[in-house]
N, C-alpha and C positions, 0 to 999 in steps of 0.2 A: 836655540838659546841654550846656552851651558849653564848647568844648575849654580856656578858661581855669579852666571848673569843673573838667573832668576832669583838668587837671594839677593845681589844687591836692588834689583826692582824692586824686590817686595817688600824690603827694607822703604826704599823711598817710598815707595807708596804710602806706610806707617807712619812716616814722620811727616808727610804731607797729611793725611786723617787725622793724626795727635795735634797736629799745628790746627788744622781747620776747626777739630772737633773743642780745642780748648777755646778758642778765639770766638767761635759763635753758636756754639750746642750742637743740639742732636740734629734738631730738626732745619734748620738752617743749609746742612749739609747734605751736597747731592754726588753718589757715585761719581757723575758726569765732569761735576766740581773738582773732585778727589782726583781723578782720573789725570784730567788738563792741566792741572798741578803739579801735576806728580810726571807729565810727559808722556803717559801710556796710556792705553785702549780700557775703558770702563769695562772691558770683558776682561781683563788681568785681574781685577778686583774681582769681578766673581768667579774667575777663574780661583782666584789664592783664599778669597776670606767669604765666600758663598753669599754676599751683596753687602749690602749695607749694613746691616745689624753684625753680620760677623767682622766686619772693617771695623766698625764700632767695638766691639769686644776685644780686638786684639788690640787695638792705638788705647787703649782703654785698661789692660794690663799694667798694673801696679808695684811697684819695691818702695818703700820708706824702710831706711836704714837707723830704724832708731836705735836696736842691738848697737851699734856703738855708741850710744849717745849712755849706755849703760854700763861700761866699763871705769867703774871711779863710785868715789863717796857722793851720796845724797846730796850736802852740803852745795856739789856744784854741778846736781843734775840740770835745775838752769840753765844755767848759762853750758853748758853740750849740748844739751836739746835746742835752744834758742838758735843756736849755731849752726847746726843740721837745717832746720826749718828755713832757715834765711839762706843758706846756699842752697836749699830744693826753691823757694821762692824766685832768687835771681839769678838761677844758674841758666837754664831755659824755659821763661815761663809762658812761652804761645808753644810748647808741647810736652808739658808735664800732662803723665796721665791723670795723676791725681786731680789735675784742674779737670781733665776731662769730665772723669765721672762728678765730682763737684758741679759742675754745669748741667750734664746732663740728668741731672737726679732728679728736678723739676718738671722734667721733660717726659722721662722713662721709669717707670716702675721699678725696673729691671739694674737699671741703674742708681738707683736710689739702694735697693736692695746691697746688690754689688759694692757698695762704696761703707755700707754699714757692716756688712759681715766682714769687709775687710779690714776698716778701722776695728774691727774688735778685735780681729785675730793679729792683728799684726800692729797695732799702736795701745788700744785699750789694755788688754791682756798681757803681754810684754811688760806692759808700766806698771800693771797692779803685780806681775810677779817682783818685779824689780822692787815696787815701795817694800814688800811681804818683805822680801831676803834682807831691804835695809833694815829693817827691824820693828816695821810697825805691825798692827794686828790686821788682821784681816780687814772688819771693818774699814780701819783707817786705811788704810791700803787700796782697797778697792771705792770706797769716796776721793779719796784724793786723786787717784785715776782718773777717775771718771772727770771731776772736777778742772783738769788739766787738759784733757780728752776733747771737753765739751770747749775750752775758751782758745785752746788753738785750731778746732773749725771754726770756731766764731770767728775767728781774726781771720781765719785764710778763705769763709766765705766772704765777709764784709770788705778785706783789698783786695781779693783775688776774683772770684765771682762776681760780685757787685762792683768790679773792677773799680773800686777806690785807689788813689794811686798807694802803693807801698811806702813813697818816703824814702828816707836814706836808708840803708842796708844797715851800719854800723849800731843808728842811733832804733833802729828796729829791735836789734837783732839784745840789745840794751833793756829793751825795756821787757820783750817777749821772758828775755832769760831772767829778770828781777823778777816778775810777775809769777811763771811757772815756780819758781823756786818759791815762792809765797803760799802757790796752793799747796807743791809739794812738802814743805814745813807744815802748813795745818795752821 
């Protein structure tokens, strides 16, 4: 096998685990599973990601690109973030990592943990620099975050996790961005 074979296997294998693993959790899922999915031998999996929990850890690797949703005036942080969130929601969403650990948090410690340090560092913390630099005080800044933080996991557990349907993209994507912009105002 040429190590261009072997990335694209171990690619597929990924997006066969991220699909699995958004779709029915942690535990649900079995190398075996993964494996016949994916076309290859459940020894490729532990050959590439040392079993199951390491499959899980990489299909499970996370980017939210809120960094551009921050480029512009407060006024219509909204509606960019709204916008961002609704093409992460229906772009691919039986293998978004983020649903991954969202699912599995219930499940795994580990993931749960994983899915909290990373919303801080990489959606909490961004936003409270961001409110800072539009000109609020700290306080404000770091409540409003949080506040913003807290009601688009609520929305993305309650249709995504709790698999409620999403609804139309447009009139979603409408109300997500009035709303945030509501907390983000104060």
């Amino acid at each position: 096998m040429t190590s261009r074979n072997a990335a694209a296997t171990r690619q597929r294998i990924l997006e066969e685990a991220r699909r699995q693993f958004a779709q029915h959790g942690y535990a649900a899922i079995t190398v075996k599973g993964v494996a016949d999915a994916a076309g290859v031998s459940p020894n490729l999996i532990t050959r590439y990601f040392g079993g199951k929990d390491g499959l899980f850890l990489a299909a499970a690797r996370v980017t939210i690109p809120v960094s551009d949703s921050f480029d512009g005036d407060r006024a219509a942080l909204g509606e960019r973030l709204a916008a961002s969130i609704v093409q992460r929601w229906f772009g691919a969403p039986g293998e978004d990592p983020l649903l991954v650990l969202q699912r599995a948090s219930g499940e795994r410690p580990e993931a749960a943990e994983a899915l909290a340090t990373f919303l801080d560092a990489n959606s909490l913390e961004p936003l409270r620099q961001y409110l800072r630099a539009s000109g609020l005080d700290e306080d404000q800044a770091r409540e409003r975050a949080a506040a913003i933080d807290a009601f688009v996991l609520g929305v993305s557990t309650r249709r995504r996790v709790l698999r409620s349907e999403l609804g139309d993209a447009e009139a979603l994507r409408v109300w997500l961005g009035r709303t945030i912009q509501r907390l983000a105002d104060g």
